[in-house]
N, C-alpha and C positions, 0 to 999 in steps of 0.2 A: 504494500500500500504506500502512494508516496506521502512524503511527511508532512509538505504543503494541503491544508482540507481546499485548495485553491489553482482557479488556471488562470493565467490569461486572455480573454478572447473580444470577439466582437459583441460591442452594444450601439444602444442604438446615441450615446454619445464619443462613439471613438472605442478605446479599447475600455477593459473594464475586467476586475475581478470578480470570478463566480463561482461559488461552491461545488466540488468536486464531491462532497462527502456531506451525511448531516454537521452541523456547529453547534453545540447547545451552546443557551443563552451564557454570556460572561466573558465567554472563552476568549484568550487573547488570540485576533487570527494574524496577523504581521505589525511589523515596526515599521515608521516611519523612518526612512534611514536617510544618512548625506552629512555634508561637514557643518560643522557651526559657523553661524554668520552670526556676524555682531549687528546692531541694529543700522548702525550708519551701512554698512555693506550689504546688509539685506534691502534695504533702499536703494543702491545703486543696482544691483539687481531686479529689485522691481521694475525701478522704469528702463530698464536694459529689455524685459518683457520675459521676465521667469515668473511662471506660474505654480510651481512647484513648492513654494516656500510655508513652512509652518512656523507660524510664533510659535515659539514656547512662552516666553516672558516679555517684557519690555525691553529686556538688554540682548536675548537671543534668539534665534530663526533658524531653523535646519531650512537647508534647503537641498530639499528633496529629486532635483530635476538628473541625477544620475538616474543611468536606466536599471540599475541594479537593484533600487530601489521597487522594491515592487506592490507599496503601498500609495505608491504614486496611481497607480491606476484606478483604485477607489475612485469611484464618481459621486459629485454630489446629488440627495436627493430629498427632498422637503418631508419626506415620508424614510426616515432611515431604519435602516436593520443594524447600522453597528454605530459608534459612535467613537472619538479618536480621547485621548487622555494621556497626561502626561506622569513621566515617571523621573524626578531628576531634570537631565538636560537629552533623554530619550520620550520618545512619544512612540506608541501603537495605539495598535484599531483592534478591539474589542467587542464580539457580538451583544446587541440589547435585548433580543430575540433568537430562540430556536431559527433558523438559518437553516431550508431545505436544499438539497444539492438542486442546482443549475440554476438558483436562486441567485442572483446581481448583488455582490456586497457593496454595500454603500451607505454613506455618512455625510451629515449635514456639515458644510465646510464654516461655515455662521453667515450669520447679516452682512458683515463687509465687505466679505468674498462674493455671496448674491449681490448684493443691489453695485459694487465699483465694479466687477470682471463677468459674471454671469448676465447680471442684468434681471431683475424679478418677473420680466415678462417673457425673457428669454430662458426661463427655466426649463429644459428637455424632460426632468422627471417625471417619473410613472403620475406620479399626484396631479401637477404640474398641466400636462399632455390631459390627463380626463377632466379636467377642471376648462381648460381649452377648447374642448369637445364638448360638453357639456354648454358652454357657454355661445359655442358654435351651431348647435342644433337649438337651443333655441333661438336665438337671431333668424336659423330660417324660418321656422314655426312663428315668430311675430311677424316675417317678412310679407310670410302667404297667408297668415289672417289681415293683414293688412291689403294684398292684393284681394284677397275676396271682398272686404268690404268695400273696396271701390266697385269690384263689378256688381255688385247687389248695387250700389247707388247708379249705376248706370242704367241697369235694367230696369229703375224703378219710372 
């Protein structure tokens, strides 16, 4: 069995981790890995355009954008199954939920992350996407009661 409960593969934002195996709830499933940046440097980095980067604190920031890293793939989702936490000047991603195999692990990245680089309305998540749809099928349903009642006022 491999030791990883996780693969890499396609999702519907780019690549993404997904369970290979059940994960009961807690379970630590990877580290957030990469060197430490201090805060001035993790800024020059940001606006260099690394999206990889985790605070830890005010004075520290992994940054996570090596590919060996493989909690970089994590995506985020308004609706999470794990949640990230720090240990020291180490951070992983820990299940908040039983985690079915071929189930998408993923974690809310916070507010600052959505609303400066995602964008709130540019949210891909499963939540996200039905909320969208949702909000999409009724706009046509007010559309077409709206074209009916004009033709009822014509006919009349």
């Amino acid at each position: 069995m491999p030791r990883r409960p996780f693969r890499v593969g396609r999702a519907v934002t780019g690549l993404g981790l997904f369970a290979t195996r059940p994960i009961r709830k807690r379970t630590r499933i990877v580290e957030y890995k990469g060197p430490l940046l201090r805060t001035k440097d993790a800024n020059k980095a940001e606006a260099r355009g690394n999206k990889y980067l985790y605070e830890i604190n005010s004075r520290w920031t992994i940054d996570g954008s090596p590919r060996s890293n493989l909690a970089r793939y994590s995506n985020h989702s308004c609706n999470p199954n794990a949640e990230a936490y720090d240990v020291g000047h180490r951070a992983f991603i820990r299940a908040m939920r039983n985690i079915k195999p071929g189930e998408e692990i993923v974690y809310h990245y916070g507010m600052d992350y959505l609303r400066n680089v995602i964008g709130i309305s540019n949210c891909r998540c499963s939540r996200c996407r039905r909320r969208k749809a949702r909000k999409a099928r009724e706009a046509r349903a007010r559309k077409k009661r709206l074209a009916a009642r004009k033709r009822r006022r014509r006919s009349r």
